[in-house]
N, C-alpha and C positions, 0 to 999 in steps of 0.2 A: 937691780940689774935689768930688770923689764924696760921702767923706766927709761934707764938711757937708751935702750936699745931704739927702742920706739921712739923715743929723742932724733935719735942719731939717723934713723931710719926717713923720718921727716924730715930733717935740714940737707939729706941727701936724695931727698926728691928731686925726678926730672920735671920740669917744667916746661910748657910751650909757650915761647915769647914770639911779639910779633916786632919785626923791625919796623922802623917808622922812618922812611927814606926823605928826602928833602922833597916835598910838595906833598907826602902824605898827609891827609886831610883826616881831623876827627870830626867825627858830624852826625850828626841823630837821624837816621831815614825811616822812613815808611812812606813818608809821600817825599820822591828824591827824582832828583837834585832839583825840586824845583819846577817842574816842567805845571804842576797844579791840577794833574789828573795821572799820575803815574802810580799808582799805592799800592803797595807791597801788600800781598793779599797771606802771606807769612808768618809777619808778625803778631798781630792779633792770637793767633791760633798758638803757637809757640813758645810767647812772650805774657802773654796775656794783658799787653802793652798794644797801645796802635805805632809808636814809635821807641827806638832802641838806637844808644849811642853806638861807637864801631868808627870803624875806618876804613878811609877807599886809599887806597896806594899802598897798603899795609903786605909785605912777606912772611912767613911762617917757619919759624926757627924750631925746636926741639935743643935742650939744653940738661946739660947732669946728668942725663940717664947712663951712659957711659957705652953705649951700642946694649944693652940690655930691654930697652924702654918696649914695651908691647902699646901699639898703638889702636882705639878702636875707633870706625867711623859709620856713621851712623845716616841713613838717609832721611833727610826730614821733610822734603817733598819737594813741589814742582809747581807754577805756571807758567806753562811753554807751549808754544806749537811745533815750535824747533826737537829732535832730538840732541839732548846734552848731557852728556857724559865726563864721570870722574874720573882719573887714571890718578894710582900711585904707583910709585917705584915704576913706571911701563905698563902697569896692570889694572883691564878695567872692572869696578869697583861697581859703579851703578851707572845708571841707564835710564832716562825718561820714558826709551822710547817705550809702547804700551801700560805707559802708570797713569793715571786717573792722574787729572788737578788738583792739588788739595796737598795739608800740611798736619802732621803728626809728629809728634814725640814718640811712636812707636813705629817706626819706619825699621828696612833692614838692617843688619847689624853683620858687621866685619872686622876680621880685628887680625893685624898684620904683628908679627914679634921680632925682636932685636934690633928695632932700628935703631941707625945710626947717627948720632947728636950731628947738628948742623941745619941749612938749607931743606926744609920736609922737601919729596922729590915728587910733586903732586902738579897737578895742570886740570882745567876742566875745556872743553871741547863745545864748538856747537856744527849739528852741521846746516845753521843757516849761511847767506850768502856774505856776512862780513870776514875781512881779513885784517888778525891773520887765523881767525876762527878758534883760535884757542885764547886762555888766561893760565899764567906759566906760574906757581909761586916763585919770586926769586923777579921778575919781569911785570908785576900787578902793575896796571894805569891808575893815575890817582882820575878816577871819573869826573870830579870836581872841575879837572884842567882839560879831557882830553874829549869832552862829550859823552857821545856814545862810543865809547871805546869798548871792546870786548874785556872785562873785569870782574873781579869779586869784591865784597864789601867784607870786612874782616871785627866779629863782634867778642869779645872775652863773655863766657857765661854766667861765671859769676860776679865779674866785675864789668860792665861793659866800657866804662871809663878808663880803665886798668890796662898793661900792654903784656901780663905774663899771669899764666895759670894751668888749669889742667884741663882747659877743653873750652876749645872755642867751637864757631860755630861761621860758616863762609858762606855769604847767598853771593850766586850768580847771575850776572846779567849778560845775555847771548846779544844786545843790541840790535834786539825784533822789533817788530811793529812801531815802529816810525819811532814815535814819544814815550813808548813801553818800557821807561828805565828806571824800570823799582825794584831790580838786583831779587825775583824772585823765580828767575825761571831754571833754578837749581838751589837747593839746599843741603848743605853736610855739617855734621858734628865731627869734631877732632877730639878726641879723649886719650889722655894717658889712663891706662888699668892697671892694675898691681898696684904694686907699693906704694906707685905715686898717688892715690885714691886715698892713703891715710892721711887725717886731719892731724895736724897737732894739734900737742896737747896744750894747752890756756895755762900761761902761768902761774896766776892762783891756785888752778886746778892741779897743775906739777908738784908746787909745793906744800898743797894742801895733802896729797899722794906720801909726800917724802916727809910731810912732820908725821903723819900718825905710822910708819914704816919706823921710824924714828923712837917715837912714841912704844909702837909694839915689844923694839929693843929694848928698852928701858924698862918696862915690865915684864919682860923676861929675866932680863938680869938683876932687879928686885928680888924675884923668885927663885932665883936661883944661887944667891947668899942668902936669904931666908933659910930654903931648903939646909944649906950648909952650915 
């Protein structure tokens, strides 16, 4: 009974997918798009990688949860001079302004509950001087085609080749400093929490569960014609 539970409870996990719109680009950055002195001062520190696949033109779906899904986000750091900020649902989340340069796995943490499967309702801001100052998800430029266009770069965590799981991870780029397009001058982590955190279970492993459960019965019921 466990078993299926936990079964059942995994293949009805929410997942976050990213759409991948026609000109969305998959592409490995850390030094991007090219420019030959733009490097994402990020990924090193986070990755433990200099470079990490991901996609620029990518939207950010929420999927299965059924309006239940608890979402948590996670600040992973900043180089900017600009102030740039996160908004979900309308509400601001974090803030550059007064944060030190630099990039952590132990950044702030907030965690919004019940949302709603669909389109995440999220955008990041910057208030430097391009327009239209913000990156909308739902409206991402694929950086690839548009320049310096104001955008995020869209990475899956566990998988970064991958387009659905339980927590990506979105660096920003505010389109500063002339050639400065290494999508590092915002970072956030997207995580589903609860339920959707349990791993399934390995099939060997399931059925390895279900013979010796199997097994237990069968030596009970031995012993208990014996007994009789």
């Amino acid at each position: 009974m466990k078993i299926k539970t936990f079964l059942t409870t995994t293949i009805g996990a929410a997942a976050l997918s990213a759409a991948l719109a026609t000109g969305a680009s998959a592409l490995t950055f850390g030094d991007i798009p090219g420019t030959g002195n733009a490097v994402n001062e990020g990924v090193q520190p986070i990755y433990g990688t200099p470079t990490r696949d991901g996609y620029f033109g990518a939207d950010l779906y929420l999927f299965g949860g059924g309006g239940t899904t608890t979402l948590e986000f996670q600040y992973l750091g900043k180089e900017a001079g600009f102030t740039n900020k996160f908004f979900f649902q309308g509400a601001e989340l974090f803030s550059t302004g007064g944060q030190s340069n630099g990039f952590s796995l132990t950044g702030a943490t907030t965690q919004v509950a019940n949302v709603a499967d669909g389109l995440l309702d999220f955008k990041f801001t910057t208030s430097g001087g391009g327009t239209p100052g913000e990156a909308v998800n739902g409206s991402n430029p694929d950086d690839r085609l548009g320049g310096a266009d104001i955008n995020f770069f869209a990475t899956l965590v566990s998988n970064p080749s991958g387009t659905s799981g339980l927590a990506w991870d979105l660096w920003f780029d505010d389109s500063g400093a002339g050639d400065d397009d290494n999508h590092d001058d915002l970072a956030i982590r997207i995580s589903i929490v609860g339920d959707g955190r349990i791993a399934p279970v390995p099939v060997p492993a399931a059925g390895l569960l279900l013979l010796t459960a199997l097994g237990g019965l069968g030596v009970a019921r031995r012993r208990k014609q014996k007994d009789s």
